[in-house]
N, C-alpha and C positions, 0 to 999 in steps of 0.2 A: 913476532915469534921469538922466544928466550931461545939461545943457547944456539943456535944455527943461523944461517943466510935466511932470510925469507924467498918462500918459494920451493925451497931444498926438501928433498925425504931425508930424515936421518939413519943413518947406516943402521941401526935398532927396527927400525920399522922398515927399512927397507928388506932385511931378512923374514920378519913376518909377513911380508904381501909377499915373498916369494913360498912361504911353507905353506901361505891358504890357499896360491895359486897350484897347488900341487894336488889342492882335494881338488879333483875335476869336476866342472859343473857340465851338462850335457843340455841340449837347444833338440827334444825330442819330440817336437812338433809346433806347427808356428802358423800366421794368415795375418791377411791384410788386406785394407779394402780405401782406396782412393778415388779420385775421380778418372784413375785407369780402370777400372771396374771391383766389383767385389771379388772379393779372392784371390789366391795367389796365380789362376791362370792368365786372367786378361793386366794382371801385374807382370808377371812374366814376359808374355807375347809384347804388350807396348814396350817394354827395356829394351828387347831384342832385336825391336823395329823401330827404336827411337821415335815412337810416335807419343805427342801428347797427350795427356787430359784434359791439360788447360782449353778454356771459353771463354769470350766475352761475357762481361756479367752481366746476371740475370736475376741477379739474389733479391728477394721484397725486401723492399726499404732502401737500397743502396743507388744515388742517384747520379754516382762519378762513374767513369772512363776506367773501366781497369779489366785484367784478367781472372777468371777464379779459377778454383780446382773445387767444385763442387760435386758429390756423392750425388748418384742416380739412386732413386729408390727411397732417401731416409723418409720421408713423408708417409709413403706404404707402409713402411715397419710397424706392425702393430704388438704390443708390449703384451705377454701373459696377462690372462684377469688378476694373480697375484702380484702381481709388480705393474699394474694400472697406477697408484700415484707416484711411481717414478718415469713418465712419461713425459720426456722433452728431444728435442735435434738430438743432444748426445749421447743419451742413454740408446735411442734407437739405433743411431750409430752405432755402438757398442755391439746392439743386440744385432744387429743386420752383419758387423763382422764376424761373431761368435759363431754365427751360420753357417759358417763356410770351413773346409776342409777337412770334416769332420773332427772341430774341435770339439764340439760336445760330449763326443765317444772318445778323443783320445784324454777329455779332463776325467769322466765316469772310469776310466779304466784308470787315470790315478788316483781316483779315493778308494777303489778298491785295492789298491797295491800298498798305498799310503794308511789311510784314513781320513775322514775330512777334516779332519784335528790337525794334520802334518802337513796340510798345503798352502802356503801361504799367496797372500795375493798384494801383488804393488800396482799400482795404476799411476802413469802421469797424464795430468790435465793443464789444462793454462787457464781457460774460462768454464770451464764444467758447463751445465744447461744453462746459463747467462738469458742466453734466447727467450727463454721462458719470462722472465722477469719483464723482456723489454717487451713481450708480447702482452704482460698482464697491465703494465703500466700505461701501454695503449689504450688497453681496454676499461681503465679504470674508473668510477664513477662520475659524470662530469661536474654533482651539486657538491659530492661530499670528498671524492677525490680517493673514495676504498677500492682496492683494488679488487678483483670477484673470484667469487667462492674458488672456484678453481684451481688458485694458483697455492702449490704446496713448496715454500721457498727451500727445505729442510731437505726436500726428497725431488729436487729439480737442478735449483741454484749454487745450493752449498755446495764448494768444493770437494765433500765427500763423496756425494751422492754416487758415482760414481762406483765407487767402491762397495758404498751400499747394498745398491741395485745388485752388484755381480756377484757381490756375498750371498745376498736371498736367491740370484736367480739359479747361483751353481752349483748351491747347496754346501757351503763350507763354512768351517768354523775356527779357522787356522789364524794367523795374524794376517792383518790386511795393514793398507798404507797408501793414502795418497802424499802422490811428491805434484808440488805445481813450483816449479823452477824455472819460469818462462820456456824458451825453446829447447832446454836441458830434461825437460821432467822425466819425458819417456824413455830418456838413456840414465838416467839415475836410478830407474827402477832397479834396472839391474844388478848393480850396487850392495842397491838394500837387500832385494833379493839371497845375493851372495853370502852378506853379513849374517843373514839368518840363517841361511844353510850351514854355514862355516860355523857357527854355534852353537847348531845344535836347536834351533826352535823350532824346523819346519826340514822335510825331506825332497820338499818341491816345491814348487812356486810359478803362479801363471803372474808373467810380466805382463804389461800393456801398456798403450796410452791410446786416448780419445781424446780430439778435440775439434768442436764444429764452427760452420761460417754463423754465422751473428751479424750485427748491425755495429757493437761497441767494438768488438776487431776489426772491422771493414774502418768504418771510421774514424777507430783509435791510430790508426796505423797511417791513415792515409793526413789526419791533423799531425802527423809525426812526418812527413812528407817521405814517407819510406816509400809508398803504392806506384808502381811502372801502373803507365795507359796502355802499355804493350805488351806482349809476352817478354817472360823477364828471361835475363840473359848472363848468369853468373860469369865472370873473369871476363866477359868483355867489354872492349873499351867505350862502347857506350852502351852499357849499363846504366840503369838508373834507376833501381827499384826493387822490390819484392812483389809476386803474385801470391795471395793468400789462398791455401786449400786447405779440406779439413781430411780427417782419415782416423781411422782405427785400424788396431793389432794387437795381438797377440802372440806371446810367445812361451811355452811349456820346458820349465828347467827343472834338474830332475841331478842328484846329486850321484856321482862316480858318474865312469864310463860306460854310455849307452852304445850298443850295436848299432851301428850306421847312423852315428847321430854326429851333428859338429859339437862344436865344444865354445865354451864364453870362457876364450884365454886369457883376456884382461881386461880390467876397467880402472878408468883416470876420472878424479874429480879435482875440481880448485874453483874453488870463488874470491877472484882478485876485486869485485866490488870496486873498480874502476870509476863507473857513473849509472846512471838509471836505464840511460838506453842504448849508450856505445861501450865497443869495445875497447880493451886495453890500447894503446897507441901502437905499441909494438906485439902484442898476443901474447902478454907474458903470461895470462892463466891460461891460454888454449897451449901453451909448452907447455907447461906443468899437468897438463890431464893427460896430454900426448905419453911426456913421456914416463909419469906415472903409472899407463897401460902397458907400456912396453917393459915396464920392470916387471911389472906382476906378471905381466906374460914367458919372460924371463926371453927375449926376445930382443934383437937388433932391430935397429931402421929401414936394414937393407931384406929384411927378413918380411916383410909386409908387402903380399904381392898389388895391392892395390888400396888407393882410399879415400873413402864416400863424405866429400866435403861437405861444411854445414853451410856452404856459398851459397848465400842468399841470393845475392844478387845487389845489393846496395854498395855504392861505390869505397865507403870507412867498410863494411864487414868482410867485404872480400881480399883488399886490400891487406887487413891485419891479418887474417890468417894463412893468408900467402905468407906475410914476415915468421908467424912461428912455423909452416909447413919448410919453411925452409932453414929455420932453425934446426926443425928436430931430422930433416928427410933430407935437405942439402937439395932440394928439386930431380933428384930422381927418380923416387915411384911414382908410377902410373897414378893421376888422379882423375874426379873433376867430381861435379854438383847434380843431383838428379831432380835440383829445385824445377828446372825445367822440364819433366813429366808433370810433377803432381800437384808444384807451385810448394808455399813455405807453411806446412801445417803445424807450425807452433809448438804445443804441449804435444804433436802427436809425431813432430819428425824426428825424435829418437827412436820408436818402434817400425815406424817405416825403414828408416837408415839400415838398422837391424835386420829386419825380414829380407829385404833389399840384399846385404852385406851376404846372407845365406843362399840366395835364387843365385846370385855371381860366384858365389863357390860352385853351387851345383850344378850352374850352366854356363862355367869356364870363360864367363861374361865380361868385357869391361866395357862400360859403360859412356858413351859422350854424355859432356857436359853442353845437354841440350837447348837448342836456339842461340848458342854461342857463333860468334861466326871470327874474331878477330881477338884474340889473346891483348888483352891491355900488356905495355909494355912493363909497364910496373909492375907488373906480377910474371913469376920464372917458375912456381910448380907446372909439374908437367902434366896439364890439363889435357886429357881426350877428347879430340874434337872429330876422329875416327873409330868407329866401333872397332874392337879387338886389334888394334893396330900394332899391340905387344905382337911379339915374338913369344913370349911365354908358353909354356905347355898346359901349365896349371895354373888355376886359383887359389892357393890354400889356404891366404891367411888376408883377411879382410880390418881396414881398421876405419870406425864411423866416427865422427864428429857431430856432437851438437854444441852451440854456444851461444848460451842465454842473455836476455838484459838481466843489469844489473850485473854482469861476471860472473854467470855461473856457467860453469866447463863440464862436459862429460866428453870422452873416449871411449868408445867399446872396441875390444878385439875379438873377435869372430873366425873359427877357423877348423879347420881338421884336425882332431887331437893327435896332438904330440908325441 
């Protein structure tokens, strides 16, 4: 970087993230669907009651010791006759979460306030329909090795697809955008989302991310020796892994201030590009997204009544973001990982984090950091190992972490407008 510290916002651009965070963006309806069930109730009800999703696996194909967070139902999802060749795991995913909390009705009621020209759509993914490919490549011809009619790589596979599908299926014509930033995607949306708001492209914007269980994430992950044989257990001291889950969400942003609506106070990005699959030594790009949110938010440290770690559960990721949590927090806010409900869904745990970040505003929630039982000593944030054990009165201002391979950082702030 010319002209400054690497790392550093420059006082020039620090004043502009503070004048865009002044146009409020509002969070005026939202769902999600993991393997605590579809929608936001039986998500709700398991936070509340610290019960998990997590199972032993079960997934076709996968023949190791591990835990998943697999979605009840995606199989039943049956796709419109119009978006029949976009038909794989994720897109039904998608579509089985759209289902839920009358998001249909409250997108219909923004094309009519908007136009379908003003709304723009971001989705993060990590592996998009992936599944599709390894199911065609199974089935592939054995003399000549073609794979069969069936498989439509464009409207399955591709990383777009995605976006595609929810463009035709929701009827808009606005800008769309897939982000796939490994486990960053689905909090980068927001970002983008913002950027367009804040310019004038779009008046609204459905954020998302999807992303389902596979055989090349099962396996990709566990050839990385990342996979616990056991339920995973972020910040404690025998940790030893990630559980993989998949999930979809959504979230409806909608520019000034909505009646009884929270607000998307800030967002932090950095990509310190460290290495391909660990993190920075010391979290220096998870500071830099941290406290990049908290500018735009125009907000202290002390100021954040809680926040929704990206604590995987592997001994390096947890580790490092303990060193910048305590960089930027000094270990006094309330934190801890909800990897242990829904396990670590990838491209889809920045929209979880999110939806998540809004149900603990709205039901004055904090959350343990589930199947935890003994605080590794190396690590000083102040992780929740008892439901609501603050003193606090309220929730008001939530901040979520994701942080990708390769070094890619997002921070959302979430909260009660201002």
């Amino acid at each position: 970087m010319k002209g400054g510290i690497a790392g550093s916002v420059p006082f020039r651009q620090k004043n502009l993230i503070k004048q865009q965070m002044n146009k409020n963006i509002s969070l005026t309806a939202f769902t999600v669907t993991t393997a605590l069930g579809a929608g936001l109730s039986p998500n709700r009800e398991a936070l509340k009651q610290s019960r998990t999703g997590l199972k032993k696996n079960g997934f076709a194909g996968i023949e190791f010791d591990t835990y998943i967070g697999q979605v009840d139902g995606v199989d039943d999802v049956i796709l419109p006759e119009e978006q029949a060749d976009f038909n794989c795991r994720n897109n039904r995913l998608a579509e089985l979460s759209l289902r839920q909390d009358g998001i249909f009705d409250a997108i219909d009621e923004l094309k009519v306030r908007y136009g379908a020209n003003r709304i723009g759509l971001f989705i993060g993914t990590s592996t998009s329909g992936i599944q599709q490919t390894e199911m065609a490549y199974a089935m592939r011809a054995s003399e000549t090795d073609e794979l069969p009619a069936w498989f439509k790589y464009e409207t399955t596979h591709d990383v777009f697809s995605p976006a595609t599908f929810l463009v035709n299926r929701l009827g808009l014509c606005g800008p769309s955008q897939i982000i796939s930033t490994a486990c960053s995607s689905s909090a980068r949306v927001f970002a983008a989302a913002a950027r367009h708001i804040h310019a004038g492209l779009c008046d609204a914007a459905i954020v998302g991310g999807v992303d389902s269980l596979c055989q090349t994430t099962l396996y990709g992950f566990n050839a990385l020796q990342l996979v616990s044989n056991k339920l995973c257990c972020p910040a404690d001291v025998d940790r030893d892994g990630i559980n993989i889950g998949e999930a979809a969400g959504f979230v409806l942003l909608e520019k000034g201030h909505q009646e009884n609506a929270l607000s998307l106070l800030g967002v932090g990005e950095s990509s310190d590009a460290w290495h391909m699959s660990s993190p920075h030594p010391q979290g220096e790009g998870a500071v830099q997204a941290m406290q990049q949110a908290l500018t735009r938010a125009n907000l202290e440290p002390a100021q954040i009544d809680y926040i929704n770690l990206h604590g995987t559960a592997t001994p390096v990721n947890d580790f490092t973001e303990d060193q910048a949590m305590m960089t930027v927090f000094s270990g006094n806010n309330p934190c801890s990982s909800t990897k242990g409900f829904t396990g670590h869904t990838l491209g889809a745990a920045g929209i979880v984090g999110a939806v998540f970040s809004c149900l603990f505003i709205e039901e004055n929630l904090l959350p343990i950091s589930l199947n935890t039982q003994r605080i590794d000593s190396k690590i000083h944030s102040n992780i929740m190992l008892e439901a609501n054990s603050e003193t606090k009165s309220e929730i008001d201002i939530v901040m979520s972490n994701c942080f990708g391979f390769g070094g890619s950082n997002a921070s959302l702030i979430i909260g009660r407008p201002t």
